[in-house]
C-alpha positions in Angstrom: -5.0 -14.5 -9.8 -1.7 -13.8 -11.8 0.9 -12.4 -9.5 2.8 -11.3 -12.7 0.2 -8.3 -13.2 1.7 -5.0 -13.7 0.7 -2.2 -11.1 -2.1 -1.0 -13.7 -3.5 -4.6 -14.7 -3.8 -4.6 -10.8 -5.8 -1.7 -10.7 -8.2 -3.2 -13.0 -8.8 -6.1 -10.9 -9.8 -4.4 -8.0 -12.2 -1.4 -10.1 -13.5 -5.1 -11.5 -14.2 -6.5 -8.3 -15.5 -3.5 -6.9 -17.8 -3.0 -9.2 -19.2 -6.5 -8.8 -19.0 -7.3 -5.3 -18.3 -3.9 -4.0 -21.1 -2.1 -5.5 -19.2 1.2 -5.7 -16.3 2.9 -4.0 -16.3 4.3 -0.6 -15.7 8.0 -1.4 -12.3 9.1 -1.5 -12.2 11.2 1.7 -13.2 7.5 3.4 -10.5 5.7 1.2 -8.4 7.8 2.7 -9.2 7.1 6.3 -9.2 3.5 5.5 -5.9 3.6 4.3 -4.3 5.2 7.6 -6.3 2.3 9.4 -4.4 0.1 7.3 -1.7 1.2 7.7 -2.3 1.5 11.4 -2.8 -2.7 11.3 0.6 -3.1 9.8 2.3 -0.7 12.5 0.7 -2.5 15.3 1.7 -5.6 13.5 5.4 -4.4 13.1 5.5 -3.5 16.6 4.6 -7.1 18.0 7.0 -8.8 15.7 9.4 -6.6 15.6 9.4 -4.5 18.4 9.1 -4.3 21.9 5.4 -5.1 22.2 4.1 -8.4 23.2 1.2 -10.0 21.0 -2.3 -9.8 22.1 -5.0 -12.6 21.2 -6.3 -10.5 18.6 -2.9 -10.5 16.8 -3.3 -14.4 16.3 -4.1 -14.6 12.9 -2.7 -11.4 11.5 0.0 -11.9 8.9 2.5 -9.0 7.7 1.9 -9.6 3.9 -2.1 -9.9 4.4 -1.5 -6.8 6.2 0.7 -5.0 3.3 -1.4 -6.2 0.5 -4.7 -4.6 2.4 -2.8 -1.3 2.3 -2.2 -1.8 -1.6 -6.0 -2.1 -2.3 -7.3 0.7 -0.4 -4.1 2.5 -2.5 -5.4 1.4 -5.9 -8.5 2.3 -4.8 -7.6 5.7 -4.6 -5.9 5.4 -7.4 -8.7 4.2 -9.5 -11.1 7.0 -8.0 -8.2 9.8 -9.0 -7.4 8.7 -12.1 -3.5 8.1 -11.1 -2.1 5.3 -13.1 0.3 3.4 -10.5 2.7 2.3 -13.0 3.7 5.3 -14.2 3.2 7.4 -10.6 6.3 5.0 -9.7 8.6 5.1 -12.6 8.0 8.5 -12.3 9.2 8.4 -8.6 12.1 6.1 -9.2 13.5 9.3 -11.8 12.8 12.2 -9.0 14.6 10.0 -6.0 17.5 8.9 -8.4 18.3 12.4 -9.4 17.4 13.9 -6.1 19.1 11.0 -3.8 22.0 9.6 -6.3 25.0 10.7 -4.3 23.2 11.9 -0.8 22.7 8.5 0.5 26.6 7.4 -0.3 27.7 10.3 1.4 26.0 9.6 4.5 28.4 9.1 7.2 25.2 7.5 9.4 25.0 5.0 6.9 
């Protein structure tokens, strides 16, 4: 795999390997359970390395990145199913919190 693939050339991957390994998509409702389960993983994860919690022997061979990227599937996943194009869904993002969080972050006296 190229790991210079834009967002949307991502998405593609996965709708191709879904469609030949996966046979379709969960429905989106289930995507969407999956992906707090996810995200779950990577909390738990976070908390052992990070955190206060010890590891368990089911932690052994969990990894923070395998972890993340999991997350990013079942997202383009979604994606896919509701026709949001990534890409764009982020630029987009990067305007609204530039505009909305340009001076609020610098004036921050917690920071």
């Amino acid at each position: 795999m190229n790991s210079d693939l834009k967002l949307n050339e991502w998405q593609a991957q996965v709708d191709a390997w879904i469609k030949e390994y996966g046979v379709r998509y969960f429905s989106e409702l289930t995507n969407t359970a999956i992906l707090m389960e996810e995200v779950g993983e990577l909390a738990r994860l976070m908390a052992r390395t990070y955190g206060d919690q010890s590891f368990k022997k089911s932690d052994e061979n969990k990894n923070i990145g395998d972890e993340m990227a999991d997350i990013l599937w079942v997202l383009m996943c979604l994606a896919n199913q509701t026709g949001v194009n990534l890409d764009t869904a982020l630029a987009e993002n990067f305007k609204k919190k530039t505009l909305r969080d340009s001076e609020r972050h610098k004036n921050n006296p917690k920071l």
